[in-house]
N, CA, C and O atoms as a printed pandas DataFrame, in Angstrom:
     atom_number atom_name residue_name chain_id  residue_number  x_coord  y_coord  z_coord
0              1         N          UNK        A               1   53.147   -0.587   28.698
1              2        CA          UNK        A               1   54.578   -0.481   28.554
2              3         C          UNK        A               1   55.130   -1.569   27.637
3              4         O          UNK        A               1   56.280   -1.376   27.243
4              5         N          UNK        A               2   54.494   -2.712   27.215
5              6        CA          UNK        A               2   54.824   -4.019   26.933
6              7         C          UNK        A               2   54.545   -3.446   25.186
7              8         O          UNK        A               2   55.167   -3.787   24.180
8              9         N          UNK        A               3   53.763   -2.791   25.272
9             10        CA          UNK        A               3   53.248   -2.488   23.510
10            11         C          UNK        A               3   54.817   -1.560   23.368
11            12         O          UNK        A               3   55.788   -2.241   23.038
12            13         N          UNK        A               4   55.025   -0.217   23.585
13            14        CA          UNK        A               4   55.820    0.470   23.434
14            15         C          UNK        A               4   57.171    0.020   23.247
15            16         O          UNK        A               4   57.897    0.554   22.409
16            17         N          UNK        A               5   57.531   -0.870   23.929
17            18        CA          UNK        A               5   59.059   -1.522   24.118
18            19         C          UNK        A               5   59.002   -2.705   22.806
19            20         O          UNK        A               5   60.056   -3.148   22.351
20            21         N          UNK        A               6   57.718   -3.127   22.296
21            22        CA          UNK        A               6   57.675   -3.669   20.975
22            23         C          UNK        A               6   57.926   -3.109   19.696
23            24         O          UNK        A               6   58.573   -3.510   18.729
24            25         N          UNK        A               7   56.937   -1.593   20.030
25            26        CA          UNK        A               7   57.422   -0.660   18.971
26            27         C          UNK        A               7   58.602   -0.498   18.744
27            28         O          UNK        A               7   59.202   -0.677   17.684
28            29         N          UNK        A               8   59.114   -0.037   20.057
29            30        CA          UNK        A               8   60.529    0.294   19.918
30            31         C          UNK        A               8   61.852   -0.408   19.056
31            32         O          UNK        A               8   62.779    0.075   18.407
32            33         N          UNK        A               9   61.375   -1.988   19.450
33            34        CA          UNK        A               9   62.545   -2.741   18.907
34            35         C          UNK        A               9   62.458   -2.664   17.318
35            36         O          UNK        A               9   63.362   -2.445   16.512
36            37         N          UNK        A              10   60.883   -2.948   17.072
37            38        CA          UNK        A              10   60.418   -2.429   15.891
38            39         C          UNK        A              10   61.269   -2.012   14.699
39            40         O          UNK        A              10   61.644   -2.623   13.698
40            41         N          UNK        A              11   61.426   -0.923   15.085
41            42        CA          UNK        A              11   61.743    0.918   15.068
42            43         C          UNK        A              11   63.383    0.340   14.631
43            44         O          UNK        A              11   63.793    0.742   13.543
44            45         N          UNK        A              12   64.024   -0.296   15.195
45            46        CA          UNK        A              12   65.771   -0.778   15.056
46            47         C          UNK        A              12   65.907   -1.457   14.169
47            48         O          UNK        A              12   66.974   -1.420   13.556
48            49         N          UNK        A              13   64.962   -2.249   13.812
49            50        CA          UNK        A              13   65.266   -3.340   12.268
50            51         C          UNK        A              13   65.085   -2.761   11.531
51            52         O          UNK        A              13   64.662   -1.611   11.650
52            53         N          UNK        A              14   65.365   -3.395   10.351
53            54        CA          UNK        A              14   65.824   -3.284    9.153
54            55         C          UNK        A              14   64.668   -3.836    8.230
55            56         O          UNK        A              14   64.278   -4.968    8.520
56            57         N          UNK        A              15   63.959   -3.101    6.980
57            58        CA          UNK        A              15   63.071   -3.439    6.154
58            59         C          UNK        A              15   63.168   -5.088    6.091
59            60         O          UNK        A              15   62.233   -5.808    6.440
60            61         N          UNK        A              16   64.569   -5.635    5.544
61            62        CA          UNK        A              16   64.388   -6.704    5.777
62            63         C          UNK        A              16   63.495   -7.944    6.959
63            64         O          UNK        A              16   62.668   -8.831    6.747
64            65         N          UNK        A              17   63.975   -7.582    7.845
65            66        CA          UNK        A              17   64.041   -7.842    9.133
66            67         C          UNK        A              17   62.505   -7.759    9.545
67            68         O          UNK        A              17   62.225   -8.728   10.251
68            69         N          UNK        A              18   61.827   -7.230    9.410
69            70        CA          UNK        A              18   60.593   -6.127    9.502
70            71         C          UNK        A              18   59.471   -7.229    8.249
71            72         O          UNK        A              18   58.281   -7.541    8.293
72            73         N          UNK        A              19   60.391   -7.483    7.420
73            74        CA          UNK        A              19   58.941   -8.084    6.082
74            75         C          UNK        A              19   59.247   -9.570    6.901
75            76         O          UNK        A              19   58.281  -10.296    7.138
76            77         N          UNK        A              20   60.484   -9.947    7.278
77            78        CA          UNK        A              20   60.523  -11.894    7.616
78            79         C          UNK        A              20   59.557  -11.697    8.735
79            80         O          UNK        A              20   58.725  -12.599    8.836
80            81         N          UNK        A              21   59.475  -10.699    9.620
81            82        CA          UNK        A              21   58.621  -10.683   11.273
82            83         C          UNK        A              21   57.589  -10.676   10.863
83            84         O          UNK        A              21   56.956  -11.599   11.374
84            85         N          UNK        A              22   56.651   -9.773    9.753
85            86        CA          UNK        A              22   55.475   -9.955    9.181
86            87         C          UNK        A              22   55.233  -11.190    8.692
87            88         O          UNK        A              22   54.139  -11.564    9.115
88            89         N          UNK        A              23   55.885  -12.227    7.802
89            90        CA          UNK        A              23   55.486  -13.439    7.512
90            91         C          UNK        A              23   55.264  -14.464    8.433
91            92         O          UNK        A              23   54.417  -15.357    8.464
92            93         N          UNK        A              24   56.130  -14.186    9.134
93            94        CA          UNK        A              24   56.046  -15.113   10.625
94            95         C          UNK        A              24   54.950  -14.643   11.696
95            96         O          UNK        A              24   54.803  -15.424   12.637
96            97         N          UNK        A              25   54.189  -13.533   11.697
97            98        CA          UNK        A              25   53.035  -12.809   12.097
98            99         C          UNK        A              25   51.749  -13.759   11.386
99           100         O          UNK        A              25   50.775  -14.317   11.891
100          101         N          UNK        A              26   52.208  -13.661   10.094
101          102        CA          UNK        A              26   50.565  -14.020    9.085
102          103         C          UNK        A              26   50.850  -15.302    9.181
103          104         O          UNK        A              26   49.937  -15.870    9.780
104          105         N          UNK        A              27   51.888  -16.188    8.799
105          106        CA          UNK        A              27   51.354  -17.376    9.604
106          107         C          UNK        A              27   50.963  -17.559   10.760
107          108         O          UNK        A              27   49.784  -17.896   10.878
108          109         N          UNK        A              28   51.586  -17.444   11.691
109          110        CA          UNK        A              28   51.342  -17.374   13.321
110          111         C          UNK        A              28   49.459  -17.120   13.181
111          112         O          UNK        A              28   48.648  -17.738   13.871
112          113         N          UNK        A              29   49.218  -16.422   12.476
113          114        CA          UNK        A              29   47.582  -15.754   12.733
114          115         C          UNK        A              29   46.685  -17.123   11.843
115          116         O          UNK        A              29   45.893  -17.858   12.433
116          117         N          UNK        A              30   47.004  -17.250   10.375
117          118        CA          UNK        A              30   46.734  -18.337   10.003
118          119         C          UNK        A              30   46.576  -19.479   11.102
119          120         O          UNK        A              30   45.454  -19.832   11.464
120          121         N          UNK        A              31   47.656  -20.003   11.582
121          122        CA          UNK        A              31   47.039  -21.311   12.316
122          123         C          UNK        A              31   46.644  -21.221   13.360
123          124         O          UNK        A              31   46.239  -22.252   13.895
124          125         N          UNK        A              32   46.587  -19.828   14.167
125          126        CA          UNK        A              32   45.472  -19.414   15.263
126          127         C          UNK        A              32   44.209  -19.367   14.829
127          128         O          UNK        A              32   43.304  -19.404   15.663
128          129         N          UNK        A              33   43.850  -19.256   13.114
129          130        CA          UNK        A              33   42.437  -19.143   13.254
130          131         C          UNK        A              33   42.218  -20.689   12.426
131          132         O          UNK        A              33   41.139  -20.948   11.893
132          133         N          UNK        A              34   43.339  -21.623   12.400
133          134        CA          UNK        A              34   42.706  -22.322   11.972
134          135         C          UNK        A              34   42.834  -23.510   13.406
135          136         O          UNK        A              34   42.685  -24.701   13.132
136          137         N          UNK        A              35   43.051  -23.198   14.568
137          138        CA          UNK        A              35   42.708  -23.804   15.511
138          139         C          UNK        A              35   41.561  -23.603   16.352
139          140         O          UNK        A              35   41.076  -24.302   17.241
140          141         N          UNK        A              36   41.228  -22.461   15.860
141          142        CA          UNK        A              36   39.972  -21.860   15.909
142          143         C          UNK        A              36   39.003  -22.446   15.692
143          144         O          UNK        A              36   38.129  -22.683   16.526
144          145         N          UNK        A              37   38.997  -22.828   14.355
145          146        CA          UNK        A              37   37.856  -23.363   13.356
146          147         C          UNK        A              37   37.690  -24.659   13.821
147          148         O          UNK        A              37   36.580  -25.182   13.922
148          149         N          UNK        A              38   38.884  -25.283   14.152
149          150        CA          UNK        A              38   38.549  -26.908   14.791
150          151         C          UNK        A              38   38.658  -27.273   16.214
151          152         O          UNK        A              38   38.895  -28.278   16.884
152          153         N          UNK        A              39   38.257  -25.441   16.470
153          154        CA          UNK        A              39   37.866  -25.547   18.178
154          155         C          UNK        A              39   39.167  -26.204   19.333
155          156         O          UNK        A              39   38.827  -26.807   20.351
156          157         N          UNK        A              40   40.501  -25.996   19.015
157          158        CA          UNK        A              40   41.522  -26.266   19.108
158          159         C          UNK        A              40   42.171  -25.205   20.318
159          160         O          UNK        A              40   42.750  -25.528   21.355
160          161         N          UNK        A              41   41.963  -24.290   19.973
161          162        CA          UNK        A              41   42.451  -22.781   20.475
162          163         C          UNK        A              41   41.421  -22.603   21.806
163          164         O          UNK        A              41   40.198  -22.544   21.930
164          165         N          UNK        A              42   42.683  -22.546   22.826
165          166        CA          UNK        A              42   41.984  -22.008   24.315
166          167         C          UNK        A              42   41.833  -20.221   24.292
167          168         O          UNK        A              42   40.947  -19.456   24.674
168          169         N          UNK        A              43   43.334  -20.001   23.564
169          170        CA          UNK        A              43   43.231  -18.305   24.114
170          171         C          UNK        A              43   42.893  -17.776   23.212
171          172         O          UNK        A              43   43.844  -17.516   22.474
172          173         N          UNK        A              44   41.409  -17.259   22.634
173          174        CA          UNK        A              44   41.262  -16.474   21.619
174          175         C          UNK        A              44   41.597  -15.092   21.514
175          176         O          UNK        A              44   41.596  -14.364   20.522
176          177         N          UNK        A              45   41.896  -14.842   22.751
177          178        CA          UNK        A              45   42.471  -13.286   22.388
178          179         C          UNK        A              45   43.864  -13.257   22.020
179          180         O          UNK        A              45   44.471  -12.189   22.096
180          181         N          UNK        A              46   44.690  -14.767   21.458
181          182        CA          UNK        A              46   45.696  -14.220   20.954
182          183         C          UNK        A              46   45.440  -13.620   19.160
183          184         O          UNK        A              46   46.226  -12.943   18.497
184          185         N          UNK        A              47   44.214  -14.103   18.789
185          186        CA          UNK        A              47   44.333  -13.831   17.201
186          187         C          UNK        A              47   44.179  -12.357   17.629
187          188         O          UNK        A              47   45.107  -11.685   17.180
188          189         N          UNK        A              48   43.244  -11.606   18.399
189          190        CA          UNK        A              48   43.429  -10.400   18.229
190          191         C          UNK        A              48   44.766   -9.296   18.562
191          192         O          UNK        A              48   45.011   -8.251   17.959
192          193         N          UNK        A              49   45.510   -9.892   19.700
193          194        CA          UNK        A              49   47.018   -9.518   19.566
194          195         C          UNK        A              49   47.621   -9.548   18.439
195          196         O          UNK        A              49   48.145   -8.517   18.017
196          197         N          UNK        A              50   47.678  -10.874   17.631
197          198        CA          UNK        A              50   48.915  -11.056   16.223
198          199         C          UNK        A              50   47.968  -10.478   15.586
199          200         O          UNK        A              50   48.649   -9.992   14.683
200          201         N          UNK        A              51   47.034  -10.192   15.386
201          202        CA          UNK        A              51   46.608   -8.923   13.840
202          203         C          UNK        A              51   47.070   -7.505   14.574
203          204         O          UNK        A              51   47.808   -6.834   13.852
204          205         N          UNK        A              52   46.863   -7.094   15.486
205          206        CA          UNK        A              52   47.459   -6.093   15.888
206          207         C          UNK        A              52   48.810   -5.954   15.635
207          208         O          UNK        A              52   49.152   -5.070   14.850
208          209         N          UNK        A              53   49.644   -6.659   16.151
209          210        CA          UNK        A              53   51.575   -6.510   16.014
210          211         C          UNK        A              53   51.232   -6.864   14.467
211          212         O          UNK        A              53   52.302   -6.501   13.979
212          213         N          UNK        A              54   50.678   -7.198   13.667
213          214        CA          UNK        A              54   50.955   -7.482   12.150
214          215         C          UNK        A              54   50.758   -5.906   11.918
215          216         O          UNK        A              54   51.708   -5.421   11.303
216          217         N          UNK        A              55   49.695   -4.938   12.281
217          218        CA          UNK        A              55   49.686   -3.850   11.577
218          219         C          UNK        A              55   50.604   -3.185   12.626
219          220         O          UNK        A              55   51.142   -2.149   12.234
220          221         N          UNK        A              56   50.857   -3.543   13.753
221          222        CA          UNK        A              56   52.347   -2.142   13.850
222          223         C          UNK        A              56   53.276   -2.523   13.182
223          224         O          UNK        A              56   53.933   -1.552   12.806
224          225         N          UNK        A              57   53.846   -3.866   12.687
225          226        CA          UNK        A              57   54.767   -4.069   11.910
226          227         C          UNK        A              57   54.896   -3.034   10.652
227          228         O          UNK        A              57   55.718   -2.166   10.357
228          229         N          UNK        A              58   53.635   -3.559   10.016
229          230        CA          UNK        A              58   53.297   -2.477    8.873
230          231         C          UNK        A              58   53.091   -1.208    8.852
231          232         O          UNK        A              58   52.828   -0.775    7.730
232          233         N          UNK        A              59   53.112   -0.541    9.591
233          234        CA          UNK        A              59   52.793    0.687   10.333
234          235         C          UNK        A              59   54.407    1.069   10.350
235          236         O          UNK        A              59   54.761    2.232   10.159
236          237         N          UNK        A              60   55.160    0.223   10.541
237          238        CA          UNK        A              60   56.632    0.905   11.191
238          239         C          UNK        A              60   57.258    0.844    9.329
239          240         O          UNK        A              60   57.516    1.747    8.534
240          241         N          UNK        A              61   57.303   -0.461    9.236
241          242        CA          UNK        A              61   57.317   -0.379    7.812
242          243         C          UNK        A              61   57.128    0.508    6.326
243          244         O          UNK        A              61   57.793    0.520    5.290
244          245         N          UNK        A              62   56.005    1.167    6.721
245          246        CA          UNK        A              62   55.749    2.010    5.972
246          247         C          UNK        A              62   56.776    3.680    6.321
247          248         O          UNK        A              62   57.368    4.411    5.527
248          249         N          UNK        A              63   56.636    3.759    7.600
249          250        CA          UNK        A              63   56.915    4.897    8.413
250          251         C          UNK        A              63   58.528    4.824    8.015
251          252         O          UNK        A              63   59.128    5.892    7.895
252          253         N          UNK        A              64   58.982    4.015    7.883
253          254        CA          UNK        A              64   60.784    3.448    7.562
254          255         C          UNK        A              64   61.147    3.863    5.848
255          256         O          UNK        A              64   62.102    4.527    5.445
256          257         N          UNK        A              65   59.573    2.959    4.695
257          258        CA          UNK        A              65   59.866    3.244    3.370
258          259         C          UNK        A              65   59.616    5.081    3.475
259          260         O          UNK        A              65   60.553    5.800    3.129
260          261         N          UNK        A              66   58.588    5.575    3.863
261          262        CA          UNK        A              66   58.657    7.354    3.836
262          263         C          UNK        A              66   59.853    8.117    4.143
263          264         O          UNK        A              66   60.245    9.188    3.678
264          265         N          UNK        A              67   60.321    7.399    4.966
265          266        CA          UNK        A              67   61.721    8.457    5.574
266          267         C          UNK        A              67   62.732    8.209    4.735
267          268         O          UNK        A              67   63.814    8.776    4.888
């Protein structure tokens, strides 16, 4: 239910809105894997969450430029 209600809000922004959440995604993932690398990072399953919400971002994104 927690994924869906993400989509959703998703789904209400604005291209704008939608490319700043993606940059703030790819960093966010950047310094998860670079806490990674210096063994820093307890929860590794967050890098696999933020690449995920990075491609529904893009996913909605695209689905927004088609329509």
């Amino acid at each position: 239910m927690k994924i869906n209600a993400f989509v959703e809000d998703l789904k209400t922004k604005s291209a704008a809105e939608l490319n700043e959440e993606l940059v703030a995604a790819k960093k966010e993932l950047f310094n998860l894997r670079f806490q990674n690398a210096t063994n820093q990072l307890d929860n590794t399953s967050r890098i696999k969450e933020v690449r995920r919400n990075i491609a529904r971002i893009q996913t909605v994104l695209t689905q927004t430029k088609r329509a």
